[in-house]
Every structure is written in structure tokens, then in C-alpha cells.
N, C-alpha and C positions, 0 to 999 in steps of 0.2 A: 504493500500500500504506500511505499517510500515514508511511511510517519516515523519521525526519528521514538524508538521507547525510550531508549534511556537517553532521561534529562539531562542537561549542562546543571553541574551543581547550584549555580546561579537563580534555576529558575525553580528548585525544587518550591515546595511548600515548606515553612518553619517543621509540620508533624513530620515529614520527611526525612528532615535533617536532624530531627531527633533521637533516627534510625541508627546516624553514623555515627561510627567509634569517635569519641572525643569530642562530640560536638552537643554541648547543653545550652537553651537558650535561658539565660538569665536576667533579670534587672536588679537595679538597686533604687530603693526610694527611702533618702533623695538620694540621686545621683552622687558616686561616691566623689568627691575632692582627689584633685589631678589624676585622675585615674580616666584612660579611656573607658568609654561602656562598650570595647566591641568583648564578643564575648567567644570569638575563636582565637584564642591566642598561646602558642603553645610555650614549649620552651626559652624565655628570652637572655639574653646577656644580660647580666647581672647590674652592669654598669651603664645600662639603656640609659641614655639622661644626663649622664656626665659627660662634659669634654675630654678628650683622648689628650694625652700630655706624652712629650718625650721621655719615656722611664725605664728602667733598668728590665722590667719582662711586660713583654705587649699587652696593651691592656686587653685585647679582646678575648684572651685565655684565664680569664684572673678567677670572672665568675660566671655561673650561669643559675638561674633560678628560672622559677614558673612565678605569674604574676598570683598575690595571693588568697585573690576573691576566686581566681578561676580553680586554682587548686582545692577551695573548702568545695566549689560547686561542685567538681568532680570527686570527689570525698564523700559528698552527702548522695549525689547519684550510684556512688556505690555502694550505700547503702538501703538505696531507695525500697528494696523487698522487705530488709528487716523493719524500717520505719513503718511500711505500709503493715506489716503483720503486727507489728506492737500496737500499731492504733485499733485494728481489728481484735486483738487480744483484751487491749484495756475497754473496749466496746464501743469507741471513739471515731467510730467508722465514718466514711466517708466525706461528707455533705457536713457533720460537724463542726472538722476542725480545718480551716483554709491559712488561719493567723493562730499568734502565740506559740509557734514553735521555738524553744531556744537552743543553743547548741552549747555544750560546755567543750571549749578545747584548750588542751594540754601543748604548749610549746616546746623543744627541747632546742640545747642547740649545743653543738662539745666540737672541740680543738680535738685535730690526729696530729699526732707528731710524724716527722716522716713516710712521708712518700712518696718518698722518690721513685722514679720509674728504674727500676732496677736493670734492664736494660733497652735500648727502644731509645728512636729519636723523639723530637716532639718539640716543642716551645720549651722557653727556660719557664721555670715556674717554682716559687720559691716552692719550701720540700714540706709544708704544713697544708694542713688544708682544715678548714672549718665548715661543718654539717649544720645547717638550720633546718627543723624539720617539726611535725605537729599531729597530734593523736586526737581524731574524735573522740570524747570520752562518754559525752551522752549526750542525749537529745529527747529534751521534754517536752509537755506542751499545759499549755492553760487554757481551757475550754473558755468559752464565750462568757458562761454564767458563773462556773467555779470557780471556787477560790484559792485550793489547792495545785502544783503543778502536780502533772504525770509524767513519769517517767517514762518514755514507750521504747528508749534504746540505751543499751547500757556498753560498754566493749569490755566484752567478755578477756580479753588477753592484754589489759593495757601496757605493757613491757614487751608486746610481742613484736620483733621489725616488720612484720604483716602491718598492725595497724597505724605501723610509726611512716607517716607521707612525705619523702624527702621537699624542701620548699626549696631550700636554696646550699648549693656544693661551693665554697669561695677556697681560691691557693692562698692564703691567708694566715698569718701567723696570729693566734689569737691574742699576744702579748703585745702587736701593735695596733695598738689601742686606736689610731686615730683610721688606719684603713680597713680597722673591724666596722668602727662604727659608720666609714662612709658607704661600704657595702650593704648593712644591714640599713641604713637613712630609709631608703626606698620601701623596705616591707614595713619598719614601725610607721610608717606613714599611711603606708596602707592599711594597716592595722589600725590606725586611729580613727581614719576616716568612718572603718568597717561598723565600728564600733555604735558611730551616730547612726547608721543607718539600716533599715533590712533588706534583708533578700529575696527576690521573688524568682522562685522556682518550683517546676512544674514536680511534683511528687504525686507517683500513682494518679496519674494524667488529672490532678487539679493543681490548680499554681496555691502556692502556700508561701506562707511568710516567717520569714527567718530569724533572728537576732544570736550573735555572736557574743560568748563570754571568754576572754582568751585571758589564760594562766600562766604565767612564763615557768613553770614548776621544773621543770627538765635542764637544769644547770648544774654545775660542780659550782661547788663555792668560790673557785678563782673566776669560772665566768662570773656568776653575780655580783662577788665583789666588783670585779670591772664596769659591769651595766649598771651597778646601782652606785658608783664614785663612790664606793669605798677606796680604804688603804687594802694593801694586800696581804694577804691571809695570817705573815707573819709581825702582822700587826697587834698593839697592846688591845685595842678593842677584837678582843676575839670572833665576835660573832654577827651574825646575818641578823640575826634577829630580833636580838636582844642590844643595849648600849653598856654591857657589863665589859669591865677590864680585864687581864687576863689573871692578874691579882685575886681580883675579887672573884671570881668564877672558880677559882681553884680553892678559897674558903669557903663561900656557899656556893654548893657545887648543885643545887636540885632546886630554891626556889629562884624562878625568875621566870620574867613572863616576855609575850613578845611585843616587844613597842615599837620596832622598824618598819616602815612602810615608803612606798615611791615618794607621795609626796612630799613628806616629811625629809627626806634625805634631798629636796630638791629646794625645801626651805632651808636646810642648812647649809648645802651648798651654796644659795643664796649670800647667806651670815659669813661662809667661810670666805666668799669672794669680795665682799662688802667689807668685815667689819663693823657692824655699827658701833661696837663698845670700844674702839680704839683696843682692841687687849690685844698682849704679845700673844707670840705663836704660838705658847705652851697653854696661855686660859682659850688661845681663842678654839684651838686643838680639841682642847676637854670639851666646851660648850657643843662642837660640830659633832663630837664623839667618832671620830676619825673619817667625818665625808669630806672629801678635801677634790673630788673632778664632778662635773658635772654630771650626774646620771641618765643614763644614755634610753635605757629602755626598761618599763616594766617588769618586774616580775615578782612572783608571788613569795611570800618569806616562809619556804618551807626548809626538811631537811633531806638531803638527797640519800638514798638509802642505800645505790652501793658505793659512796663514796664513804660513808658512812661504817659499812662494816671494814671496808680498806685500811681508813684512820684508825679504826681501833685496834682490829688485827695487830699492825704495824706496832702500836704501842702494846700489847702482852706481848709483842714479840722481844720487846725491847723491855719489859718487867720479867721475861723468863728470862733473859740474859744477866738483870740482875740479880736473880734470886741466888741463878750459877754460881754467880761470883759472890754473893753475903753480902751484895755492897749495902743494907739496911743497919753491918756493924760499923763499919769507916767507910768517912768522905772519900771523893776524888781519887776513884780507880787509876793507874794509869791507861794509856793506850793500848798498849802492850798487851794488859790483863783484859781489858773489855774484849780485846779479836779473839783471844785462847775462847774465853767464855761462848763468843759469836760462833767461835769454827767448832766448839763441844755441843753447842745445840742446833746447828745446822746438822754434824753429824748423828746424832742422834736423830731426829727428824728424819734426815735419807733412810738410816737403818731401820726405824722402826715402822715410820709411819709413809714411806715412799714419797718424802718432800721433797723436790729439790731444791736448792737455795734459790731465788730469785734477787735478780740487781733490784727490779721495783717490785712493791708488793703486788700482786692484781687478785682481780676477783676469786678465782679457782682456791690460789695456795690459803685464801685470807676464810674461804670455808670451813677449807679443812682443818685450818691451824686452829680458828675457832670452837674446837668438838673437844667433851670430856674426855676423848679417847688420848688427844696430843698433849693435855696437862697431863694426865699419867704417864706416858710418854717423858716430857720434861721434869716432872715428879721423883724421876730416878737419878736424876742429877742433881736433884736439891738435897743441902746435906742435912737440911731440920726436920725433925716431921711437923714441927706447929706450923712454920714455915706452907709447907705442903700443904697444908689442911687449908691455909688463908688461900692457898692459891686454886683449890680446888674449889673453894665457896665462891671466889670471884670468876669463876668459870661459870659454876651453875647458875649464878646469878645472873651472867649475862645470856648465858643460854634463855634462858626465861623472858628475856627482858627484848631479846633481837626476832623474835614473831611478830612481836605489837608496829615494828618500824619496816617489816620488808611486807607482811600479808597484805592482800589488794583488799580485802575487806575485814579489818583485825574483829570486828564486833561478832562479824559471823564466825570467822574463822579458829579467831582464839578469844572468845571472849573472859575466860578465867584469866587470861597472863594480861590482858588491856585491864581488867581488874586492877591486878595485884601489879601493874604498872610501876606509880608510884612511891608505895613500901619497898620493893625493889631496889629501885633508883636510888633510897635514899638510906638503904641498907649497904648498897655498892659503895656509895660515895662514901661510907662510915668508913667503910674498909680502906677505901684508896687513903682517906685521911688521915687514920690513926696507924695501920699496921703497913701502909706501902705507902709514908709521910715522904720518904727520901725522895719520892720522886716526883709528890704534886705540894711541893714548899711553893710557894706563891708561881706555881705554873702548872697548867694543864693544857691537854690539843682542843684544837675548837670544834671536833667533833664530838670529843669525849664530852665535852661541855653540851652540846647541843643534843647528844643521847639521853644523860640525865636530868637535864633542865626544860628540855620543851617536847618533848614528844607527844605526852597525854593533851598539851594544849594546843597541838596543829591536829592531833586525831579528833579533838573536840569539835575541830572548827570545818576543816575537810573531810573528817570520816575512813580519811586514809592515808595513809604515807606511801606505802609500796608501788601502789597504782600511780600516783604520779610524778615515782620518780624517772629517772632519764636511763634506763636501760635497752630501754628500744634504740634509741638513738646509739647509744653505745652499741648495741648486737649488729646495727645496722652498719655499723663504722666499720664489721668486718666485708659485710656485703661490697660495700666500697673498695676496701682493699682487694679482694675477688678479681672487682671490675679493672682494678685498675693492673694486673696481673702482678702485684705486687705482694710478697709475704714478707710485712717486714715485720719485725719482733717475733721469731718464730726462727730467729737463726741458733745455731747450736754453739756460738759462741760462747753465751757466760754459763753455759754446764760443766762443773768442773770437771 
């Protein structure tokens, strides 16, 4: 009949183009601020928007990201079955609910240290690279007349790299603080915009309406230090979330609450840039409680939970070593004696419990090291038995104590040890104070700090720790590595 069937994409109908991979038709109202509304837009350079400058590696290799309205739209489209079933489930069906949907999402964002292309030509490009990335975490809704929200989608695996959405890959060294934050410019901005506005997309073929709740939760402490102009980490003000010194944290080691928030750290950046009380740098210091850069981007003051068991790990690792040595009878080991001590419980460790030594701590070894099984283990090397008994209490105790900070739902999960929280905490701290004094004399780590001081009050307030910390982002950092045929930290170098 010479009639052409298949259309030029041009002339399809919107139902049509709904059809094709990657193509959701969206709006926003109102229209989001400097943001085009077209809404095919796929992977862009990172640095769309900036002038190209003569620099040491070409900028057009530096980043690439997806714009980050298109990325929730494709996010929520792929969920569009379970939303539709959850409204159907909660009895919410159809013709009900068109508006009031909200989305809760989880931000992550973490520095890899090298990676380099191990061999392969390619662009220069420094050997860092920084992941920005973002987890639906739920998506509720408020009927027209109720007064209650519903929850109709929940993600079931929030740590999983499945639901962790990369946003944006930068070659970027996260310690240069000034081309972290000109890279990321563009998404907080977008991000702010998002924030005034909703979104209208078509779910289970009725257009519905959206609104966005974004949590920065998915950071290590060196990032947020950075995003929130703090000092860095081994700074007198220990901690994210509290304005307690590192003195004082290490006397009262369990009451303290959390007073840190965006704002507030961008009022006293204010005071620290200003002055108003004329005061030296030492009052004016204290008054700011060490915000001294301008904070860069939102995020939520929570505690990251495998960074978390890392810092602590790290530290029994470093109270077995002293227990080795007796240093709780005399000051000021030498050098000398602290390695003997380090290389009698590394070996022990290998033998017993198939540790290897590790240069850094990381997740796996800081497991295992943490199990009843490895204090009996290093219990054979301690020569007291009171000694032993302290150190086996401080084991059980954190046994106990480490569910309530990794479980994605501790109420459900464990709800006896989210209990007995607390008494815990504040039984741990006794011990660290009095019988393992040598070593928290007016100092402790800012995790340790932030295990016994706020946990029961970010679980009060989130409902969870586990679930929103940054382990997706992390799992997914190996995905990356994969991609990029790179295996680094995986050489067999530091094995003795």
C-alpha cells in the first residue's frame, strides 16, 4: 500500500514513546530553576555549564553524571509495579490517590582511592575517583481525606548495590575540597530546586504527584566533615553531631545529645567568617565549635555503620596489643616493645583464627576480629586472668551492643538489645574508664564516642541506623572497579 508503518520517532504519540527503553514523560510544577524541562536526557558530562580552562587533564574526562530529576524519574519507573501493588495492597487503588505521594531518599557519596588503569591507554586522569549515588528508600502516600501517611513501598535490601543508583562517577580526589565541590555545584542545585517542587509522572497509566525528601545519610565522617565545614576528623571537636570536645567525651563518655544540624553550622560559619565579638582565634574557635569552611551540602547527622565497626575494630585491636604488653602497669612503652607485642598478636591471629594482618583495617578482618571467638584467641596471650575476664566483658558487651547500629530494622529485629541499649553503653564506658583508664585519659576515637553517646537517639528519631548507612555505595565501588578492569587493593603485596 506504500504506507510507511513504522513511525519516525518524531511523530510517534507521547503513549508510544512511553513504550521505549529510557524514555519517561515527566513534568515538574513549578518548573524546576535552571534546569531544562526536556525530559530525554541521558548521560551528560559532569561539567555541562562550566567553561573548559587550560588544565593539567582535559576536562571533558573528569566527570560524567545523569541529570538528577531524570535519574529519581527512572528510579520511581522502576518501581512503578511494586508502587502500583502497594496501593492495591493498602486498598488505595486506583482513582484514589493521583497526589500526596512522597519519596524518602537516601544519598551516598564515598572517595576510591586509586584507580588507576593498571594497564591501557586512555586520558590522564588523576588516580581517585569519587561515586555520588542514591537509594529509594520508601515511598508513601496521604490520601485526600486522611490524616495518616501510608507507606505503600518500603526497599527491602537498603545496603544492596541493586538498589544503590549511581548519579554521578567524578576522577576527583575527595580531599580537594574546592573541585569536589565545583563538581557536585550542579546536583545540590538541583537538588534544591527539587525540593520546592513536584513531580508529575505517569504511575500505573494515571499521572500522580510526587514530592522529594533527600537525606544525605550515606557519608564517612571525612566526607561530612568536608560538606558540613567542619575541621577534620582529627580534630579537638570530635564529633558530627554533637559540639562535645574530645576531653570531654572521653569523661562523659554516654550522655550527650545531638545539636549539629546544616543550618546551624552555616550560622556559625557565618560568626567564624565575620567575627562579630572581635574575639581571638582561640574564643572565637570555641564559640564556632570547630566550623571554620563554609558548608557545602546537606546532610543528615547520622552514624555511618560500617565505618563504625572499622573505628572500633581498629581500637580492640590496639587495647589487645596493650593488654600483651601490661602497658595498664607502666607509662610509655617503647617502640620497640609495642611491634614485639603487634607481631605476637598478628601471629597468633594467623594461627589461630586465619587472620591475616592487614596495612588498613577493612570490613571483613574488623568482623571477625570482633567475635568472642578472637578475644579467647588473644586471651592466651594475656598474662592476668582479671585482666582476661575485663576483656572478655568488653567483648560481650559490644557484641550486644553492635545489632542495634548495623540491623535495617533494630525494633523488629532485635528488639531486646535496642532495649538494653543504653545500660550497655554505659556499662562499656564504666569499663573503658576505670579498668582500661590508660588508654581513654582525656582521649577517645570519634566513633567510639559516637557508639556510646548517640545511637539510641538517631534510632529514636530514624528508626534505623543500618539501613541508611553507605554500604551500597561502598559494594558498588567494587562494581566500578570490575568496570574499570582494575583490581587494585587485592595485590598480594602486604601478605607476609
Amino acid at each position: 500500500s506504500g504506507r510507511q508503518i513504522f513511525q519516525p520517532l518524531h511523530t510517534l504519540r507521547a503513549a508510544e514513546k512511553e513504550l521505549l527503553p529510557g524514555f519517561h514523560q515527566f513534568e515538574w510544577q513549578p518548573a524546576l530553576k535552571n534546569v531544562s524541562p526536556s525530559c530525554n536526557v541521558g548521560i551528560i558530562n559532569g561539567l555541562s555549564g562550566w567553561f573548559s580552562s587550560v588544565d593539567d587533564a582535559p576536562a571533558d574526562t573528569i566527570t560524567r553524571r545523569f541529570r538528577y530529576d531524570v535519574a529519581l524519574v527512572s528510579a520511581l519507573k522502576d518501581l512503578e509495579e511494586d508502587i502500583v501493588e502497594g496501593l492495591r495492597e493498602s486498598g488505595m487503588e486506583d482513582s484514589a490517590c493521583t497526589s500526596g505521594f512522597s519519596v524518602m531518599i537516601k544519598e551516598c557519596c564515598d572517595g576510591m582511592g586509586d584507580v588507576s588503569e593498571k594497564h591501557g591507554g586512555g586520558p590522564v586522569v588523576p588516580e581517585k575517583a569519587v561515586r555520588f549515588s542514591f537509594t529509594i528508600m520508601s515511598v508513601s502516600v496521604l490520601a485526600d481525606d486522611e490524616v495518616e501517611e501510608v507507606t505503600i513501598f518500603t526497599e527491602p535490601k537498603p545496603n544492596s548495590e541493586l538498589s544503590c543508583k549511581p548519579l554521578c562517577l567524578m576522577f576527583v580526589d575527595e580531599s580537594d575540597h574546592e573541585t569536589l565541590t565545583a563538581v557536585l555545584g550542579p546536583i545540590v542545585a538541583e537538588r534544591n530546586a527539587m525540593k520546592e517542587s513536584r513531580l508529575i509522572l505517569s504511575i500505573g497509566g494515571l499521572p500522580r504527584s510526587f514530592r522529594f525528601h533527600f537525606r544525605g545519610t550515606g557519608y564517612d565522617e571525612k566526607m561530612v566533615r568536608e560538606m558540613e565545614g567542619l575541621e577534620a576528623s582529627g580534630s579537638t571537636y570530635i564529633c558530627t553531631l554533637c559540639d562535645s570536645s574530645r576531653a570531654e567525651a572521653s569523661q562523659n563518655m554516654v550522655l550527650h545529645s545531638i545539636t549539629r544540624n546544616h543550618d546551624e553550622n552555616l550560622e556559625r560559619y557565618e560568626i567564624w567568617r565575620t567575627n562579630p565579638f572581635s574575639e581571638s582565634v582561640d574564643e572565637l574557635r570555641d564559640r564556632v565549635k570547630g566550623v571554620s569552611a563554609k558548608p557545602f551540602m546537606e546532610t543528615q547527622p547520622t552514624l555511618d555503620a560500617l565505618h563504625c565497626d572499622i573505628g572500633n575494630a581498629t581500637e580492640f585491636y590496639k587495647i589487645f596489643q596493650d593488654e600483651i604488653g601490661e602497658v595498664y602497669k607502666r607509662a610509655n612503652p617503647s617502640r620497640e616493645e609495642r611491634r614485639s607485642w603487634r607481631a605476637a598478636l598478628d601471629k597468633q591471629l594467623r594461627k589461630k583464627m586465619k587472620l591475616k594482618p592487614v596495612m588498613r583495617m577493612n570490613g571483613n578482618y574488623a568482623r571477625r576480629l570482633m567475635t568472642q571467638e578472637a578475644v579467647e584467641v588473644v586471651c592466651e596471650l594475656v598474662p592476668s586472668e582479671e585482666r582476661r575476664e575485663a576483656l572478655r566483658e568488653l567483648m560481650t558487651l559490644y557484641i550486644q551492643m553492635k545489632p542495634v547500629w548495623r540491623a535495617t530494622c533494630p525494633a523488629k529485629e532485635c528488639p531486646d538489645l535496642l532495649c538494653r541499649y543504653s545500660f550497655n553503653s554505659q556499662h562499656f564506658a564504666d569499663l573503658l574508664s576505670s579498668t582500661f583508664k590508660y588508654r581513654y585519659n582525656g582521649k577517645i576515637t570519634n566513633y567510639l564516642h559516637k557508639t556510646l553517646a548517640h545511637v539510641p537517639e538517631i534510632i529514636e528519631r530514624d528508626g534505623s541506623i543500618g539501613a541508611w548507612a553507605s554500604e551500597g555505595n561502598e559494594s558498588a565501588n567494587k562494581l566500578f572497579r570490575r568496570f574499570r578492569k582494575m583490581n587494585a587493593r587485592q595485590s598480594k603485596a602486604f601478605e607476609l
